[in-house]
C-alpha positions as CSV (number, residue, x, y, z in Angstrom):
1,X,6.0,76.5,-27.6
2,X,3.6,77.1,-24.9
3,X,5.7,79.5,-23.2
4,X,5.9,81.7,-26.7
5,X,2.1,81.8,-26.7
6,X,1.6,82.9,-23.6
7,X,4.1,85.9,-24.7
8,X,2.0,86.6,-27.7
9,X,-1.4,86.5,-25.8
10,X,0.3,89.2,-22.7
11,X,1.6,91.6,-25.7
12,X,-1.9,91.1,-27.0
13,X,-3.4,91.9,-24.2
14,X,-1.6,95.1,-23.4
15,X,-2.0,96.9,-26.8
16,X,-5.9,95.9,-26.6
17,X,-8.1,98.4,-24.5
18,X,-10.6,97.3,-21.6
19,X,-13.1,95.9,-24.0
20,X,-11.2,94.5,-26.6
21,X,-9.6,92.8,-24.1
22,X,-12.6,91.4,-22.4
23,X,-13.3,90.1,-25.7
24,X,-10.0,88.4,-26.4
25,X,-10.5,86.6,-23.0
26,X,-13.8,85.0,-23.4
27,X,-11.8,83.5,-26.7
28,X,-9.6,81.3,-24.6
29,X,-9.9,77.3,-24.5
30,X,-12.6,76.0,-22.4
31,X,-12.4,72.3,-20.9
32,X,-14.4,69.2,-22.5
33,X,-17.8,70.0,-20.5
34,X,-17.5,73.7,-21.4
35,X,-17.0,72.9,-25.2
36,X,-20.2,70.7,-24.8
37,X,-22.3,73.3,-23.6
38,X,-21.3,75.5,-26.1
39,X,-22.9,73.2,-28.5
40,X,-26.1,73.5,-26.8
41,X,-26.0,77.2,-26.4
42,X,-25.4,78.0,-29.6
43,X,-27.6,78.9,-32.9
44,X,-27.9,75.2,-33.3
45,X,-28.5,74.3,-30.1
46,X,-32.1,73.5,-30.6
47,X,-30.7,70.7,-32.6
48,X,-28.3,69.3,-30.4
49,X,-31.2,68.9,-27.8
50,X,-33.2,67.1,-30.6
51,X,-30.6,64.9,-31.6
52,X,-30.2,63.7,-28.0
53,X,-33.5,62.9,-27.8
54,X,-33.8,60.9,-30.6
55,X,-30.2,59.4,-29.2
56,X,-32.7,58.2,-25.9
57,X,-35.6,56.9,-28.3
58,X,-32.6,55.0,-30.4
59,X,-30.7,53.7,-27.5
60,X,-33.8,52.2,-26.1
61,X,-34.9,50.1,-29.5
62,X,-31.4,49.2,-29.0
63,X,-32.1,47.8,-25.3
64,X,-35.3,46.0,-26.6
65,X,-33.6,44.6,-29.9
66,X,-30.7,42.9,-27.6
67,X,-33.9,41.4,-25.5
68,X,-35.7,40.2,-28.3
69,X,-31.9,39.1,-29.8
70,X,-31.6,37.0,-26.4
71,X,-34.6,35.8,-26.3
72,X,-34.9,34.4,-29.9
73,X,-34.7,30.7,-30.7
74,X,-34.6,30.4,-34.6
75,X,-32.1,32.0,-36.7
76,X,-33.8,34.1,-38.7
77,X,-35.3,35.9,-35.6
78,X,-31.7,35.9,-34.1
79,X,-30.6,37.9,-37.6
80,X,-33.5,40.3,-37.9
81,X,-32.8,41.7,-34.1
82,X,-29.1,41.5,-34.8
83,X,-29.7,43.7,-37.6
84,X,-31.6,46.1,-35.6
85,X,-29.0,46.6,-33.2
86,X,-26.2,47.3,-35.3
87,X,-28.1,49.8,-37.0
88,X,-29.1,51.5,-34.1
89,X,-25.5,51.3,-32.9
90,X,-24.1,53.0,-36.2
91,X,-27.3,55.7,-35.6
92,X,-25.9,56.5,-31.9
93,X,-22.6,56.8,-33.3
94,X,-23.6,59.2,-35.8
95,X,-25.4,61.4,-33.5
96,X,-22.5,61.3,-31.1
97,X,-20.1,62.8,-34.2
98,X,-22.1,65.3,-35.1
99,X,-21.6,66.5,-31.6
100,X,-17.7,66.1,-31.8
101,X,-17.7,67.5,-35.0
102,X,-19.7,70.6,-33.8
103,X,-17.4,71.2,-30.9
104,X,-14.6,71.2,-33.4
105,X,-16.4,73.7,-35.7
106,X,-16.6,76.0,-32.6
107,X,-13.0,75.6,-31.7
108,X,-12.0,76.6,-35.2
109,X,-14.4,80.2,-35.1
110,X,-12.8,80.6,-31.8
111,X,-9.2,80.4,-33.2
112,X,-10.6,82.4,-36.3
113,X,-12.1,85.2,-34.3
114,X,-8.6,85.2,-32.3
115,X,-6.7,85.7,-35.4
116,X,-8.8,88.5,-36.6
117,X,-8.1,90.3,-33.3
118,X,-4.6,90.0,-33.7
119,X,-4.5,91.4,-37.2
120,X,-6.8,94.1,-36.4
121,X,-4.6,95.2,-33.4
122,X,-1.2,94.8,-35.6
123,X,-3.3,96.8,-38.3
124,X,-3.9,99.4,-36.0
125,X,-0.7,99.6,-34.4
126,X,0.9,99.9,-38.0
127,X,-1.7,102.6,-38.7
128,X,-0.7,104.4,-35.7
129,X,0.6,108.2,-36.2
130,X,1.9,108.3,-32.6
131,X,4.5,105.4,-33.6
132,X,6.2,107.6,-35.9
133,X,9.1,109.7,-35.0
């Protein structure tokens, strides 16, 4: 399957002209640390950077709520700082989603973006007088 692919993106690449095909290269997969900086390069980015923050300022109560959890003696006090950690537990793991689920979003326009290319260059080919005999 991989090997078919490859095929597809060569024949792509040789009906493309220089900047078309510049363009269908900068489409290809990137690795895990390049799909993480796309999410702080892109539109959203600002937000990314924001939600790590708050992801420091959360993982910190989470530090001092395991203290105060350790150092407690009655039960009530052992709940309440139980309590706190779990939620900032769940609050970490939501911020670390929306990540995931942002890197996914961009892997999706990626593959979107390479389908349009390839229906624009079949569409053109088609369209193509000098194919005609």
């Amino acid at each position: 399957m991989k090997k078919e692919i490859e095929k597809i993106d060569e024949l792509i690449k040789e009906t493309l002209s220089k900047e078309e095909a510049a363009f269908y290269d900068k489409l290809k997969e990137k690795n895990l640390f390049g799909k993480i900086g796309e999410v702080y390069r892109g539109k959203m980015g600002w937000i990314a950077i924001m939600m790590n923050i708050v992801h420091l300022i959360v993982f910190v109560i989470f530090v001092y709520c395991l203290v105060q959890f350790f150092d407690a003696e009655e039960t009530k006090d052992l709940m309440v700082w139980l309590g706190g950690g779990f939620l900032c537990l769940i609050m970490m793991a939501m911020l670390k989603l929306y990540v995931w689920m942002q890197m996914d979003k961009n892997d999706i326009l990626r593959e979107l973006k390479r389908l349009e290319l390839q229906v624009s260059v079949l569409a053109s080919a088609k369209n193509d007088p000098d194919d005609h005999e």
